[in-house]
C-alpha positions in Angstrom: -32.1 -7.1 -10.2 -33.2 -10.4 -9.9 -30.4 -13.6 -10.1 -31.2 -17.4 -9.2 -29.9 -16.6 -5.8 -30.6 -14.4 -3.1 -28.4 -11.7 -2.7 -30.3 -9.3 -0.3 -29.6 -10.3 2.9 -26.8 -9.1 4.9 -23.5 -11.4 5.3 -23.3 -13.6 8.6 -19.1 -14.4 8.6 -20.1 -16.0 12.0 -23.1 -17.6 11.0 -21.2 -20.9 10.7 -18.1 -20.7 13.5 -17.6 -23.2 16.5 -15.9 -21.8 19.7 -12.8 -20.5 19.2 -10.9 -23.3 19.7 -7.5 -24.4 17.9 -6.8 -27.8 15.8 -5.3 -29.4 19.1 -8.6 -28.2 20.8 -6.6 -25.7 23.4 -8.3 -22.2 23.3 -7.3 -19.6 21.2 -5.2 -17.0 22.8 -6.4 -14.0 24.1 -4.9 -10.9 22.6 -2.5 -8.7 26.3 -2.8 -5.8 27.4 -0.8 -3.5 25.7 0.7 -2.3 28.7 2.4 -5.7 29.4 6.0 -5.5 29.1 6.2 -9.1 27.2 3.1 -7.6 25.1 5.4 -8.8 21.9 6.5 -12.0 22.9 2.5 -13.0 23.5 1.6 -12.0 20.2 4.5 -14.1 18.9 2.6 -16.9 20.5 -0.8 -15.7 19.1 0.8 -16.9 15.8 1.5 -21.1 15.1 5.1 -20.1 13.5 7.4 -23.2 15.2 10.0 -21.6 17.6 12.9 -23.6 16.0 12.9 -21.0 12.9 12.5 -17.4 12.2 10.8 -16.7 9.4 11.7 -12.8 7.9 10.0 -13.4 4.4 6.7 -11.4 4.9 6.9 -10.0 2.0 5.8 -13.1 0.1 3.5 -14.5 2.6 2.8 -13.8 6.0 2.2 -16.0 8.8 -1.3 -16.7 9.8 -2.4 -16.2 13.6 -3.7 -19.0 15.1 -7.3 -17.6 14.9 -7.5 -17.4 11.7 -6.1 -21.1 10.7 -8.7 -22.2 13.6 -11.2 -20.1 11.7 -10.2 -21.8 8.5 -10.3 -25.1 9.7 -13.6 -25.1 11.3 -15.3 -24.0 8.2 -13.5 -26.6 6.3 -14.9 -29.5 8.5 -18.2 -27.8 9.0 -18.6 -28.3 5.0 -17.1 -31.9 4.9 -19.4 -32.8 7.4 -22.7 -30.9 7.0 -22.9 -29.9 3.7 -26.5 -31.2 3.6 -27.8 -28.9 5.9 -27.2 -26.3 2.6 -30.8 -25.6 2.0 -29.8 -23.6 -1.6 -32.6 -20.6 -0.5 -29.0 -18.6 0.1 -24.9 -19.0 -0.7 -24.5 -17.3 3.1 -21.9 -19.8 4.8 -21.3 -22.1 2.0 -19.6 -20.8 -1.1 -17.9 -17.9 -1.7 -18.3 -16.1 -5.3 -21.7 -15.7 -5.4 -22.8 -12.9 -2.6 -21.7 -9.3 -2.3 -20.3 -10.1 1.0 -20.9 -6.5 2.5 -19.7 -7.0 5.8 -16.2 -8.0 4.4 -16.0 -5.2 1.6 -17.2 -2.7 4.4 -14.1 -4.3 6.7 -11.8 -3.3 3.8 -13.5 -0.1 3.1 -13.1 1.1 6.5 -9.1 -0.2 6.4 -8.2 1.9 3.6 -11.0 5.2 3.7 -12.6 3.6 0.5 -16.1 3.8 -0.2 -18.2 -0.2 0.0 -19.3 -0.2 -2.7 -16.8 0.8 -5.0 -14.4 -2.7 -3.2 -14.4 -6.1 -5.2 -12.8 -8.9 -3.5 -10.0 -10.7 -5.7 -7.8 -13.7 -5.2 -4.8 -11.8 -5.3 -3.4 -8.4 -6.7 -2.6 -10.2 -10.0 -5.9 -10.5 -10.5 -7.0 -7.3 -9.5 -4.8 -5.6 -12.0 -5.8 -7.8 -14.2 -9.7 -6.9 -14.3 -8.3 -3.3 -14.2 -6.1 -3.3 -16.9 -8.1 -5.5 -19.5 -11.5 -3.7 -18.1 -10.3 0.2 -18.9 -11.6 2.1 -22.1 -8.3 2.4 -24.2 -7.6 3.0 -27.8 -4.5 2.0 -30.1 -1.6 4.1 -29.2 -3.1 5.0 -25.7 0.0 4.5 -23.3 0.5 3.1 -19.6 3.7 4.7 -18.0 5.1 2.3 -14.9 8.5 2.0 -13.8 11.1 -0.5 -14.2 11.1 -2.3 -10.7 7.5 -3.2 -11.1 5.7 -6.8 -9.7 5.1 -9.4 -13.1 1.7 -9.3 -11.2 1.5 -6.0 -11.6 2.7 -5.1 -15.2 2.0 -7.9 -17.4 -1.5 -7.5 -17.7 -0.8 -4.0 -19.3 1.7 -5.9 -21.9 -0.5 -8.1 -22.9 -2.9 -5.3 -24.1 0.0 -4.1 -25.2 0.5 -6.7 -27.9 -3.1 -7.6 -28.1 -5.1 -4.1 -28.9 -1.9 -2.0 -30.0 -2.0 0.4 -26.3 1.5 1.3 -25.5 3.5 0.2 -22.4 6.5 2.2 -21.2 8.8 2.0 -17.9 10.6 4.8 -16.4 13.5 3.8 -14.5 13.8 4.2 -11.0 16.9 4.1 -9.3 17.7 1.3 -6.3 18.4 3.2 -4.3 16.1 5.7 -4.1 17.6 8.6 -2.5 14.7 10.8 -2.0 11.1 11.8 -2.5 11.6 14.6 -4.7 13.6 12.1 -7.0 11.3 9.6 -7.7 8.8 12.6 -8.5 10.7 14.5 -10.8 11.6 11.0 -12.3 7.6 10.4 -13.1 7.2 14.3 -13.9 9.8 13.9 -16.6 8.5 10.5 -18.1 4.9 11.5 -18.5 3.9 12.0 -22.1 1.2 13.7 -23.7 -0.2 10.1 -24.8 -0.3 8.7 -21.5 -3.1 7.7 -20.4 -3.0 5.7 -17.0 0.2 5.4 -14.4 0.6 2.3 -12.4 3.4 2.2 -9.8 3.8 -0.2 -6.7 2.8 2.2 -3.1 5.5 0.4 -2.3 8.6 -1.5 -4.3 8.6 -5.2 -3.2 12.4 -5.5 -4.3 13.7 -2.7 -2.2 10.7 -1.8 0.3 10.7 1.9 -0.6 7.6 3.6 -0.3 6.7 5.9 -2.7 5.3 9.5 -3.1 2.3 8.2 -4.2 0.0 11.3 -2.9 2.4 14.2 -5.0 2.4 11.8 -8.1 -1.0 11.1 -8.0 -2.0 15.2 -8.2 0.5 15.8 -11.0 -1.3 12.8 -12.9 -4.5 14.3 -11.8 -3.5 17.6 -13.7 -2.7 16.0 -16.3 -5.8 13.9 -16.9 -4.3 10.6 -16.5 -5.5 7.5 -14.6 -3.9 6.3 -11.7 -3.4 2.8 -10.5 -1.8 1.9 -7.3 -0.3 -1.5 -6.8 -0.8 -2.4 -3.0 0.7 -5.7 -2.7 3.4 -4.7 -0.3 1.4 -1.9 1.9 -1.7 -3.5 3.0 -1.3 -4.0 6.7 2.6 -2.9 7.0 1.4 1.1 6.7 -1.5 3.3 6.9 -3.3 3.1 3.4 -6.2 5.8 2.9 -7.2 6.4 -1.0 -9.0 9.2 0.0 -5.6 11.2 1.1 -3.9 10.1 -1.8 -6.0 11.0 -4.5 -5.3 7.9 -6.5 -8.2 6.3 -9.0 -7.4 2.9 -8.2 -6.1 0.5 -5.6 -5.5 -3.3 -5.5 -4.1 -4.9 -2.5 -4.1 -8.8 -0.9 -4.3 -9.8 2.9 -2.0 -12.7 2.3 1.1 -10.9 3.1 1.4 -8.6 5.9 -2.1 -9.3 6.8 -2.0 -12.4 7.8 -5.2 -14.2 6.0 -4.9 -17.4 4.2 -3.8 -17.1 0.6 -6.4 -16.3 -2.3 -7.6 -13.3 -0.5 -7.1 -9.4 -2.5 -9.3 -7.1 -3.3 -9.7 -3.8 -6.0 -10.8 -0.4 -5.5 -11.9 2.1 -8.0 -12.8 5.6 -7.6 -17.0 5.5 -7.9 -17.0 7.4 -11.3 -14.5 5.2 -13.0 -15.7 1.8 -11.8 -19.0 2.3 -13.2 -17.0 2.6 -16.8 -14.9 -0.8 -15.9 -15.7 -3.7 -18.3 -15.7 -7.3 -16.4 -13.1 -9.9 -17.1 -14.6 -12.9 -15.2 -17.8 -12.4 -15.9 -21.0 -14.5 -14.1 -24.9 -13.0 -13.2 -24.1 -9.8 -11.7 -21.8 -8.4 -14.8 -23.9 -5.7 -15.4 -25.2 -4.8 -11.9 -25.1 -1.0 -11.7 -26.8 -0.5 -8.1 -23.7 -2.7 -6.7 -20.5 -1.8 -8.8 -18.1 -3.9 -6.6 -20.1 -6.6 -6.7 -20.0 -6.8 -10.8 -15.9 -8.1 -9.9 -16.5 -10.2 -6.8 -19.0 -12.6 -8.3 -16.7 -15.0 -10.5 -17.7 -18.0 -10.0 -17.9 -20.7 -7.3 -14.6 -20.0 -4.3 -13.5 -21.2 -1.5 -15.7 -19.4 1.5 -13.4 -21.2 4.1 -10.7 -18.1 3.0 -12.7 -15.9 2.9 -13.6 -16.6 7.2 -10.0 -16.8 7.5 -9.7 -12.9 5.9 -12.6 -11.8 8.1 -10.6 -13.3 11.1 -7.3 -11.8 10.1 -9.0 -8.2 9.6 -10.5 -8.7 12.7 -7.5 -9.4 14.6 -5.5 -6.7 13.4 -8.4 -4.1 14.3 -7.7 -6.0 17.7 -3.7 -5.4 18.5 -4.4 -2.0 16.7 -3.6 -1.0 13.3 -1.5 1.9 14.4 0.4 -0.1 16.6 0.9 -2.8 13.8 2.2 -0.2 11.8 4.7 1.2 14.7 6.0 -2.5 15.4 6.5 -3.4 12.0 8.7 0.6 11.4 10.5 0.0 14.6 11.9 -3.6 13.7 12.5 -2.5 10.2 14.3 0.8 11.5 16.4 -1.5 14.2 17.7 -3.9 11.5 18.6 -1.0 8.9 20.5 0.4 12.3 22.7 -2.1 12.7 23.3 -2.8 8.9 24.4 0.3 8.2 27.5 -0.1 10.9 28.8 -2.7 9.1 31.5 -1.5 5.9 30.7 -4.2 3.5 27.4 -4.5 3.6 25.4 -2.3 0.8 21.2 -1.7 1.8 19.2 -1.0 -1.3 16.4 0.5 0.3 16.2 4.0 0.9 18.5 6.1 3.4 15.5 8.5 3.9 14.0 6.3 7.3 10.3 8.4 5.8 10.4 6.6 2.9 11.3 2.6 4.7 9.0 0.9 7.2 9.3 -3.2 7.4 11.0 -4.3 4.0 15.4 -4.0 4.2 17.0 -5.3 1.0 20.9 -5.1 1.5 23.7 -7.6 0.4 27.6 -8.7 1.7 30.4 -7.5 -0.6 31.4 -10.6 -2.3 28.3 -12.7 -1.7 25.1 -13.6 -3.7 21.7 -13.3 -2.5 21.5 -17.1 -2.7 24.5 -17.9 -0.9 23.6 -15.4 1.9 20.2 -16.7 2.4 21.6 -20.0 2.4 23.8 -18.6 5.1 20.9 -17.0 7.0 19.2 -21.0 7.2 22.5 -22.7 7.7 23.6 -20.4 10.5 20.4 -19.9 12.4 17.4 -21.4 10.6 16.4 -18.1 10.0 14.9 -17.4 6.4 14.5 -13.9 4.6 14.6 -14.5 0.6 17.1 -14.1 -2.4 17.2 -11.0 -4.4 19.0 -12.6 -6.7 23.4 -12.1 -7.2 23.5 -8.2 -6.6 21.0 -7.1 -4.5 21.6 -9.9 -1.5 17.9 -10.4 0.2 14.9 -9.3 0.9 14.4 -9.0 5.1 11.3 -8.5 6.6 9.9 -7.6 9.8 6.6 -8.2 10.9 5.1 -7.9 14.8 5.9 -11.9 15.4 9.7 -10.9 15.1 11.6 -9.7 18.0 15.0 -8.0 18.5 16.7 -10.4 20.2 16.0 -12.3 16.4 17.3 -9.2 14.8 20.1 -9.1 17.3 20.8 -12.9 16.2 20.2 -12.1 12.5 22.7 -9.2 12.5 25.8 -11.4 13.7 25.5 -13.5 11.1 26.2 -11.1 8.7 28.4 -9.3 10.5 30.5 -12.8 11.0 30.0 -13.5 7.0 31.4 -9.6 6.5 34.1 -10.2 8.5 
């Protein structure tokens, strides 16, 4: 298929990079050994968070290691200052929206057992969702089934079909919180319908960090013959993700959070057989490209190729610490905080009892307190920020591997002073 650019060669991420040197010009930080007793507190100081705060709000962007805002930055000059030396016979190193960018979408693929090609890279899982729900074959009276503690990333999308083609949407309701597996999955059985057509639940709930039974609901679907869509936002880097294992038909998921990459940086998987059905939203040369399905979603239009180094960086550096022992870190700190929470009377968590179904996401609250008056109380008391969850279900706490117990220690005597 021939564009007006070349789009056979492979992608060359490093192609452009200086040394690895930070915006002060010190040199990055090498990753310790993992058998280094203060392995934790050195990747703390692989990360340019300011020492004076604590930040605990993962959950709506993460903190970027000092690689990857190095990474950024370089790329950024390199374009202010040498732009001329673009030659136009490729978009390699320049632009992003144009190329397939394999070696990124094969990054990704191998993260979540996915297959390349079937992997479009997205600015965020809003638009993902997006190109997924307005892209699906559906007819008038066609329904999506989600549940009632849903993203506005995630479900509006499906409501505007709603009220622009006549498709139906409907929410089950979930309860918060949830106490088990087997609930939430008798919950869906119940609520699928014989006119539903596609399920789209959150892997994990952002406002309460449960993680749901996403492989058991995605077989019953599967009987059924109904689509599933999986809404990543909260899971990619914070726990193992394979699509494969869970049998799901789609996937969207960002980097920005738990990943650590720069904002504007998501991506969308279909299953092979359904993507090549997928109509394009943002549409440019490669709309119709069948040898390259993925491809079809990532080309939208002139981006920002400076992000897109700082995602390759970020992927790269959690294949370095070790994505297992990400996902260990991140449990263990979530699992320490819930701990001591749960010794203290007044205060009720909202995410699950069942430890299976938590890993770095705690949402609790103080009897008698809002969510904005105890993360006020969180800044006030130790300039340490998790978010509001609005009056009755307190905040949102997150912990990520650049958080430490001694800040979890420091975190859980304010609001065991504030319970009093």
């Amino acid at each position: 298929m021939s564009t007006r650019r070349t789009v056979l060669k492979s992608l060359a991420l490093s192609s452009l990079a200086l040394p690895a040197m930070n915006v002060f010009g010190e040199p990055a930080p090498e990753l310790p050994n993992p058998n280094d007793p203060d392995y934790w507190k050195k990747i703390r100081d692989s990360f340019m968070l300011s020492k004076d705060k604590v930040f605990f709000n993962t959950g709506t962007v993460g903190a970027m290691p000092k690689v990857v805002v190095q990474k950024v930055a370089e790329h950024f000059q390199k374009l202010a200052a040498d732009v001329a030396d673009w030659d136009y016979k490729t978009d390699i190193g320049w632009i992003s929206g144009y190329y397939p960018m394999p070696d990124i979408r094969k990054k990704i693929a191998q993260l979540i057992n996915a297959d390349a090609p079937s992997i479009a890279l997205t600015d965020n899982v809003t638009s993902a969702m997006s190109y997924i729900a307005l892209g699906l074959e559906l007819n008038r009276g066609d329904e999506v089934l989600t549940s009632n503690q849903e993203h506005g990333g995630g479900r509006s999308s499906w409501m505007v079909r709603e009220k622009r083609e006549g498709i139906k949407y409907r929410e089950t309701v979930l309860p918060k919180p949830i106490r088990s597996n087997d609930e939430v999955l008798s919950i869906i059985r119940n609520a699928l319908a014989p006119e539903t057509k596609v399920l789209m639940l959150s892997h994990m709930l952002t406002g309460s960090g449960a993680i749901l039974p996403v492989k058991e609901i995605c077989a019953e679907a599967k009987a059924r013959g109904i689509i599933t869509v999986l809404d990543g936002a909260q899971t990619i880097g914070q726990i193992n993700v394979d699509v494969a294992a869970i049998g799901c038909d789609a996937y969207v998921g960002c980097f920005h959070k738990w990943m650590g990459a720069p904002p504007g940086t998501g991506f969308m998987w279909v299953r092979p057989e359904l993507i090549k059905t997928l109509w394009t939203t943002v549409s440019s040369y490669q709309w119709n490209n069948r040898e390259d399905e993925g491809f079809r979603f990532t080309q939208r239009g002139t981006g920002n190729y400076s992000v897109m180094i700082g995602m390759d960086a970020a992927l790269d550096f959690h294949n370095e610490v070790g994505p297992q022992r990400v996902y260990d870190r991140i449990k263990f700190l979530g699992s320490y905080l819930r701990d001591g929470l749960r010794k203290m009377p007044k205060v009720k968590i909202f995410s699950p009892a069942d430890e299976a179904m938590c890993a770095g996401i705690t949402v609790y609250n103080v009897a008698g307190l809002t969510g904005a008056r105890l993360q006020d109380e969180f800044w006030n008391r130790g300039r340490m920020r998790p978010r509001s969850q609005g009056d009755e279900f307190g905040v949102r706490h997150c912990t990520h591997i650049y958080n430490s117990e001694q800040e979890l220690d420091k975190a859980l005597g304010i609001v065991n002073a504030l319970a009093g």
